[in-house]
Backbone as CSV, one residue per row, in Angstrom:
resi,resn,N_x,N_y,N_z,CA_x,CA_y,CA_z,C_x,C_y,C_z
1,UNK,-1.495,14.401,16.385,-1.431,14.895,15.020,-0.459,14.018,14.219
2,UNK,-0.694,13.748,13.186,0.085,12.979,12.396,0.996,13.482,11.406
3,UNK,1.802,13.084,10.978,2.962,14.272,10.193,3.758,12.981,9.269
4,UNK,3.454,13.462,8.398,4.095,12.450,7.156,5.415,13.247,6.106
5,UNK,6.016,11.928,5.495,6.960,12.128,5.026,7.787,11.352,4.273
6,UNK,8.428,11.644,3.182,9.273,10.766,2.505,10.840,10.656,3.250
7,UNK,11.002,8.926,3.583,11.814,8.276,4.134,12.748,7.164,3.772
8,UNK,13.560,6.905,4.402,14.552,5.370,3.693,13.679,4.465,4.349
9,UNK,14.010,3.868,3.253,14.044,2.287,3.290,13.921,1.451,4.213
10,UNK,15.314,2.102,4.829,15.554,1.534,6.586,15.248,1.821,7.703
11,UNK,13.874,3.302,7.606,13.678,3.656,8.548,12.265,2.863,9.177
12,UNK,11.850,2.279,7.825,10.802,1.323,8.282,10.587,0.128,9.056
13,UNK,9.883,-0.106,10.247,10.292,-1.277,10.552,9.300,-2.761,9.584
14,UNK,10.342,-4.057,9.583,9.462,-4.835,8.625,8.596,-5.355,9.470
15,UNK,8.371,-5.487,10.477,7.035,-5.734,11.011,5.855,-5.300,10.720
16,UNK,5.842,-3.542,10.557,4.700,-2.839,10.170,4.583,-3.354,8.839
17,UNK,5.466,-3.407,7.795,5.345,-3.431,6.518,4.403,-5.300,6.404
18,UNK,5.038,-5.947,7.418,4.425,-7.304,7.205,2.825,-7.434,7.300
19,UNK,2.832,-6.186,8.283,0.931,-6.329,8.322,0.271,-6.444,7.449
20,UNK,0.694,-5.827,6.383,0.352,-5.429,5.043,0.514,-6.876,4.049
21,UNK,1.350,-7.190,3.929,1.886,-8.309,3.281,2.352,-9.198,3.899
22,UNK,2.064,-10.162,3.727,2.739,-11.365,5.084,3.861,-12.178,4.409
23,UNK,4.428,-12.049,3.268,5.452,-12.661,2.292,7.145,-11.317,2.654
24,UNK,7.744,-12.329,3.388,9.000,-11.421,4.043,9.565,-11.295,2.888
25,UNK,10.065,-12.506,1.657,10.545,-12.129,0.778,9.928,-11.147,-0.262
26,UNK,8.734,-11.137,-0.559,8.260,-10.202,-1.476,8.304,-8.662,-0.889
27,UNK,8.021,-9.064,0.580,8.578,-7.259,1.100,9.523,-6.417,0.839
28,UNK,10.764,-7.796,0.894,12.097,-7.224,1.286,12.340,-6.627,-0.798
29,UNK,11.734,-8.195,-2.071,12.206,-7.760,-2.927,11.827,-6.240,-3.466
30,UNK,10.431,-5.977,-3.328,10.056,-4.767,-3.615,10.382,-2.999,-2.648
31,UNK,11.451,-3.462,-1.983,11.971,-2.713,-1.063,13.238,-1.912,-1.826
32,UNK,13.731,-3.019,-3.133,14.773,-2.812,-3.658,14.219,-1.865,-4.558
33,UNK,15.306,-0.636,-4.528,14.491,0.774,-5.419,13.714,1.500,-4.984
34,UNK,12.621,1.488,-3.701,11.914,1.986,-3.133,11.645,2.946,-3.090
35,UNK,10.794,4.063,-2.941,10.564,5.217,-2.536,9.209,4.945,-1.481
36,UNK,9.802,5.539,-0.339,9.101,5.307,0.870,8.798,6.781,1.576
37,UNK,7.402,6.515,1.941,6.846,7.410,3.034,6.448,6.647,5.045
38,UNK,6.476,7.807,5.241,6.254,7.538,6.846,5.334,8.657,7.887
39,UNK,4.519,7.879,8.046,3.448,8.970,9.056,4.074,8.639,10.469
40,UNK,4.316,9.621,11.001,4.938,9.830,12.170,3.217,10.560,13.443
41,UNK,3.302,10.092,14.768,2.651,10.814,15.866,3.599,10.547,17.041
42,UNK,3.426,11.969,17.318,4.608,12.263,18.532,6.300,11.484,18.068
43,UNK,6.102,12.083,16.950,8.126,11.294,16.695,8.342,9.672,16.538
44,UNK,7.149,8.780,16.554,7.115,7.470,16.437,6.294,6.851,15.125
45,UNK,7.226,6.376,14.536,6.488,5.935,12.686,5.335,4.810,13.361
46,UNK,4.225,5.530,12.336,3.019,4.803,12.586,2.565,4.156,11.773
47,UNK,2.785,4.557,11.109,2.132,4.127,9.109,3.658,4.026,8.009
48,UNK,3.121,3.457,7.089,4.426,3.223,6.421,3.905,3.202,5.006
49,UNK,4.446,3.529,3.741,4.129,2.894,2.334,4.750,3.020,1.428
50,UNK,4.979,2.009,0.799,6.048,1.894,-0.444,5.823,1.546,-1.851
51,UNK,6.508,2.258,-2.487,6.048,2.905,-4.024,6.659,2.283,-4.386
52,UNK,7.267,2.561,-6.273,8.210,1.854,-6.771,7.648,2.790,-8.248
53,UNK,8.276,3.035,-8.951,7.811,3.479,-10.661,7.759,2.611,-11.376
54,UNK,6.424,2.739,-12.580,6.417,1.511,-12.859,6.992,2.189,-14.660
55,UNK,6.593,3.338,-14.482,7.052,4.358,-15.722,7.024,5.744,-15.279
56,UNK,7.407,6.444,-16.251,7.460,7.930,-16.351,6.600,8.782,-15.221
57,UNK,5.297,8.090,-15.598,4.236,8.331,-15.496,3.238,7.670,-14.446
58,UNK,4.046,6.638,-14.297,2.694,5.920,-13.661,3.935,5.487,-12.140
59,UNK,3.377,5.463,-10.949,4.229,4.546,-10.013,2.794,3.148,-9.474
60,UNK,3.604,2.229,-8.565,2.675,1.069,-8.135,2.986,1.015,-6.669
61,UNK,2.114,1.449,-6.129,2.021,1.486,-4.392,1.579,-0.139,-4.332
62,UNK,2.804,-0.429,-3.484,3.008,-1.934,-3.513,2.356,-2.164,-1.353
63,UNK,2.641,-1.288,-0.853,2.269,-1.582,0.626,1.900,-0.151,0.907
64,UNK,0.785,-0.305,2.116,0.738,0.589,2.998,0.121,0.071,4.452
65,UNK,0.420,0.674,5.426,0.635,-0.116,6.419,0.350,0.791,7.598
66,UNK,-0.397,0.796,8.722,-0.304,1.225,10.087,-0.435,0.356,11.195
67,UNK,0.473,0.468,12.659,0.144,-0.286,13.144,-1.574,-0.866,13.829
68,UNK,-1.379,-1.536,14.030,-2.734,-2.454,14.847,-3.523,-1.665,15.639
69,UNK,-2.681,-1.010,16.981,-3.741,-0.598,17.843,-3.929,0.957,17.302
70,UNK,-3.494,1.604,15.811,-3.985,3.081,15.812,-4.861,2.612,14.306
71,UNK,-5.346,1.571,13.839,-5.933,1.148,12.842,-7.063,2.158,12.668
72,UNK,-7.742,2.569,11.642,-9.354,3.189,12.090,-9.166,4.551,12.286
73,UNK,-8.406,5.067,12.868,-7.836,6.351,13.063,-7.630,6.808,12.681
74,UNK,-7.053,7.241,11.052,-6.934,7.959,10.135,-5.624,8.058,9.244
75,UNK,-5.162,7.099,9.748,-3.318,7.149,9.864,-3.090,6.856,8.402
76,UNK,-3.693,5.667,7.925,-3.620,5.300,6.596,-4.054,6.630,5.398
77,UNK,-5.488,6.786,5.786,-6.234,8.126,5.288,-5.016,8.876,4.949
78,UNK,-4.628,9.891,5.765,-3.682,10.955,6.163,-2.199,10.671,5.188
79,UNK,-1.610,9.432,5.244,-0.737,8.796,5.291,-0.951,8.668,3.465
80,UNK,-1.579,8.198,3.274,-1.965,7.614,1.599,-2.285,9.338,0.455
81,UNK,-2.897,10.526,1.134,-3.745,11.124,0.557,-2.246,12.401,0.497
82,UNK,-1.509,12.359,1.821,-0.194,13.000,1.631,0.894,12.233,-0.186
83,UNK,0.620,10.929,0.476,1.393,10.126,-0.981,0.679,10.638,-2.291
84,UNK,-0.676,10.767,-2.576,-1.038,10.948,-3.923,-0.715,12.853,-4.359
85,UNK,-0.556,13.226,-2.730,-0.633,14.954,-3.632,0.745,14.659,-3.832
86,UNK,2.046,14.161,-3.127,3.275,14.472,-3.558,3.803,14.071,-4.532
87,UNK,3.260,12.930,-5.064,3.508,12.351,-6.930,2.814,13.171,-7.371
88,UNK,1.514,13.770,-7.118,0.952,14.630,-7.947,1.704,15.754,-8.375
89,UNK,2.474,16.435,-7.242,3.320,17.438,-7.532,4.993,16.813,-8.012
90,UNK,5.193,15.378,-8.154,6.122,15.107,-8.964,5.797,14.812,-10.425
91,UNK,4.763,15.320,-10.728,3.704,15.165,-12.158,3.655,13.772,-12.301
92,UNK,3.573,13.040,-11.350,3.354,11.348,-11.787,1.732,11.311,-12.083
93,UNK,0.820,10.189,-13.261,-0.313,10.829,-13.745,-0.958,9.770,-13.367
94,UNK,-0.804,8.635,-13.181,-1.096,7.393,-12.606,-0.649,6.640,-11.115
95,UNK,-1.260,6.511,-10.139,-0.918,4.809,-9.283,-1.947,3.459,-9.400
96,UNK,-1.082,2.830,-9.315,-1.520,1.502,-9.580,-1.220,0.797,-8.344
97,UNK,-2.630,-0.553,-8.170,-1.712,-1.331,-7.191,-2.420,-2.478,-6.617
98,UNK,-2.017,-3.590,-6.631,-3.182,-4.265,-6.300,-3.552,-5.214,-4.877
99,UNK,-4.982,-5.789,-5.053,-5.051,-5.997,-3.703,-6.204,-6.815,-3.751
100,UNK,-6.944,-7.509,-2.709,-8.117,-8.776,-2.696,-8.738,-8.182,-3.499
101,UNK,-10.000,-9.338,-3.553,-11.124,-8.982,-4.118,-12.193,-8.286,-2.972
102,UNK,-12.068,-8.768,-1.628,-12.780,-8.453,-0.829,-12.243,-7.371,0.408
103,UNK,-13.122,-6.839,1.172,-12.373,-6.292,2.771,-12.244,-5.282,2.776
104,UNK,-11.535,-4.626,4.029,-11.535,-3.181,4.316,-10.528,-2.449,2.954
105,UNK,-9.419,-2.992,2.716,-8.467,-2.484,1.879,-9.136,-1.866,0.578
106,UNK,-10.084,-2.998,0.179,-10.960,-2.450,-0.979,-11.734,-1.219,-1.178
107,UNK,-12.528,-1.210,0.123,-13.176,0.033,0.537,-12.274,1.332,0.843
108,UNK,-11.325,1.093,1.601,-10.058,2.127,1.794,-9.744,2.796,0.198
109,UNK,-9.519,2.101,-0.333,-8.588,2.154,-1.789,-9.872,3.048,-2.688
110,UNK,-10.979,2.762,-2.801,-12.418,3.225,-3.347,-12.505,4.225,-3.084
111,UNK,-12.593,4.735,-1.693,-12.532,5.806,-1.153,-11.922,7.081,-1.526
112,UNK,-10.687,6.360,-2.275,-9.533,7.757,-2.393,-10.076,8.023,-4.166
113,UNK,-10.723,6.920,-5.005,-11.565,6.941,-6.243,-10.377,5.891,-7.021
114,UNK,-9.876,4.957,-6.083,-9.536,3.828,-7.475,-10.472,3.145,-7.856
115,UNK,-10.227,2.568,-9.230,-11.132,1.416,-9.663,-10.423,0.286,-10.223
116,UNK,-10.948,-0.243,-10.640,-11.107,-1.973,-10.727,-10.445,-1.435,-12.493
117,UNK,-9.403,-2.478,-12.532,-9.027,-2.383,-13.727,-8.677,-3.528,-14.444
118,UNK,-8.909,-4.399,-13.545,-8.334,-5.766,-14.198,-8.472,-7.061,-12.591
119,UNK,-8.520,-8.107,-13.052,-8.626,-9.078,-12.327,-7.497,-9.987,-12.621
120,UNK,-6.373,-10.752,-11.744,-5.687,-11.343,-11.840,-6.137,-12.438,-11.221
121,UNK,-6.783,-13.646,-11.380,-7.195,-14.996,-11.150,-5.989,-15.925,-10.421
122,UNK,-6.760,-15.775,-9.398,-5.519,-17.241,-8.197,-4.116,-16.411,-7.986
123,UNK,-4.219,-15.020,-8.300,-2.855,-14.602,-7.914,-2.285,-14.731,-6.186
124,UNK,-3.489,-15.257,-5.327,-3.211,-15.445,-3.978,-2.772,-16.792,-3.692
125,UNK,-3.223,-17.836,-4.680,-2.748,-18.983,-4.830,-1.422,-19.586,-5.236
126,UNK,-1.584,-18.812,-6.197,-0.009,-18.579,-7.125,1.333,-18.090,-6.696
127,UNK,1.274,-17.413,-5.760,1.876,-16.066,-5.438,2.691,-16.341,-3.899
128,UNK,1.978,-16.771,-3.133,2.048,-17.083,-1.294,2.079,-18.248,-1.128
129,UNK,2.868,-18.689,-0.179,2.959,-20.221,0.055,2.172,-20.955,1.244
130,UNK,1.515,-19.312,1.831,0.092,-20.130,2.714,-0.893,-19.011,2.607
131,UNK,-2.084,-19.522,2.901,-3.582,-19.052,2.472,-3.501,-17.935,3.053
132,UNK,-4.327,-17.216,1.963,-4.456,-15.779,3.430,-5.865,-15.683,3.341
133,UNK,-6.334,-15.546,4.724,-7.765,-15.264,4.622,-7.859,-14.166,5.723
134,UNK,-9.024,-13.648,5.496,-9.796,-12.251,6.272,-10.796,-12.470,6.323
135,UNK,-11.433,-12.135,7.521,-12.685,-12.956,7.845,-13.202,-13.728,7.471
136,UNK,-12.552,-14.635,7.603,-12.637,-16.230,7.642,-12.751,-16.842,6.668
137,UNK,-12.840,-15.610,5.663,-12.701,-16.073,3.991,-11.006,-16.033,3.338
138,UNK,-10.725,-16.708,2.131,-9.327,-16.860,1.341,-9.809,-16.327,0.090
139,UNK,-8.401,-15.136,0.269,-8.127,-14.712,-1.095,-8.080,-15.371,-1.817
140,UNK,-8.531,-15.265,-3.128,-8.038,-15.835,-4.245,-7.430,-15.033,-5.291
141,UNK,-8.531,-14.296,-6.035,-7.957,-13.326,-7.153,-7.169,-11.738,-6.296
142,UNK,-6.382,-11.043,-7.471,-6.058,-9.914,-6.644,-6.873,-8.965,-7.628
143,UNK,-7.249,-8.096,-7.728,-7.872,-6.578,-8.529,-6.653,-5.800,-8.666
144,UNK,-6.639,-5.218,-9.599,-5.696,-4.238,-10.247,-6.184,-2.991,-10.349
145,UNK,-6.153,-2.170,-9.211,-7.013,-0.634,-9.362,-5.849,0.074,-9.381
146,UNK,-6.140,1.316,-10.277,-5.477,2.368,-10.833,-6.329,4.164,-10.055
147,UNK,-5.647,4.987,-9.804,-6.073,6.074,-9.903,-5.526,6.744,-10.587
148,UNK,-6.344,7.847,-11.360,-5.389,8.720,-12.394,-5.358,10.130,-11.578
149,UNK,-4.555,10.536,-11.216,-4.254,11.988,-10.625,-4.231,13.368,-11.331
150,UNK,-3.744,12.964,-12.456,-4.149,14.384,-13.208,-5.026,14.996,-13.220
């Protein structure tokens, strides 16, 4: 069973968080200010994700993360859907956040009813100082999907 929760900063390890993002410095900068959750099974953090406000109103889920071998499993699901009711009940009315154009993340993110709000061109180029690709393809642009919670 999985059991989630809002956590420090430091309880995360940056490994998990790297799965997610492979830029140590951009981890660590958006770490600063944080508001962090943690899906826990059997007392061991499994999943991880980190917020940040971007206003009043709106926050930007900058990572979310489970490890490798519990991928598929629900951890993220569970883990992400706990995060939107508890801003919901902090009346936050917006998340934002972005991510490829292609891949599982996209479909994940769809799922919960974000959409496509904007396209940022070569932001994978621009941004990282080596290629990232997923199945065997390279990012290029990132998408800017928003959900509105209200």
């Amino acid at each position: 069973m999985i059991k989630c929760r809002e956590i420090s900063v430091e309880s995360i390890p940056l490994s998990l968080l790297l799965l997610a993002d492979p830029s140590e410095m951009k981890v660590r900068d958006y770490l600063i200010d944080a508001t962090c959750f943690g899906a826990y099974r059997d007392g061991e953090i499994v999943g991880a994700c980190v917020i940040n406000m971007n206003t009043d109103n709106e926050i930007e889920l900058f990572n979310i993360a489970s490890l490798p071998n519990i991928q598929g499993q629900g951890v993220g699901a569970a883990l992400l859907e706990f995060v939107i009711a508890e801003l919901g009940n902090r009346k936050v009315a917006r998340v934002v956040l972005g991510t490829g154009t292609f891949g599982y993340q996209l479909t994940f993110y769809q799922r919960f009813g974000f959409r496509v709000v904007h396209v940022v061109k070569d932001y994978f180029l621009d941004n990282y100082n080596e290629p990232i690709y997923e199945n065997g393809l390279q990012h290029y642009d990132m998408l800017r999907l928003a959900l509105n919670i209200e």
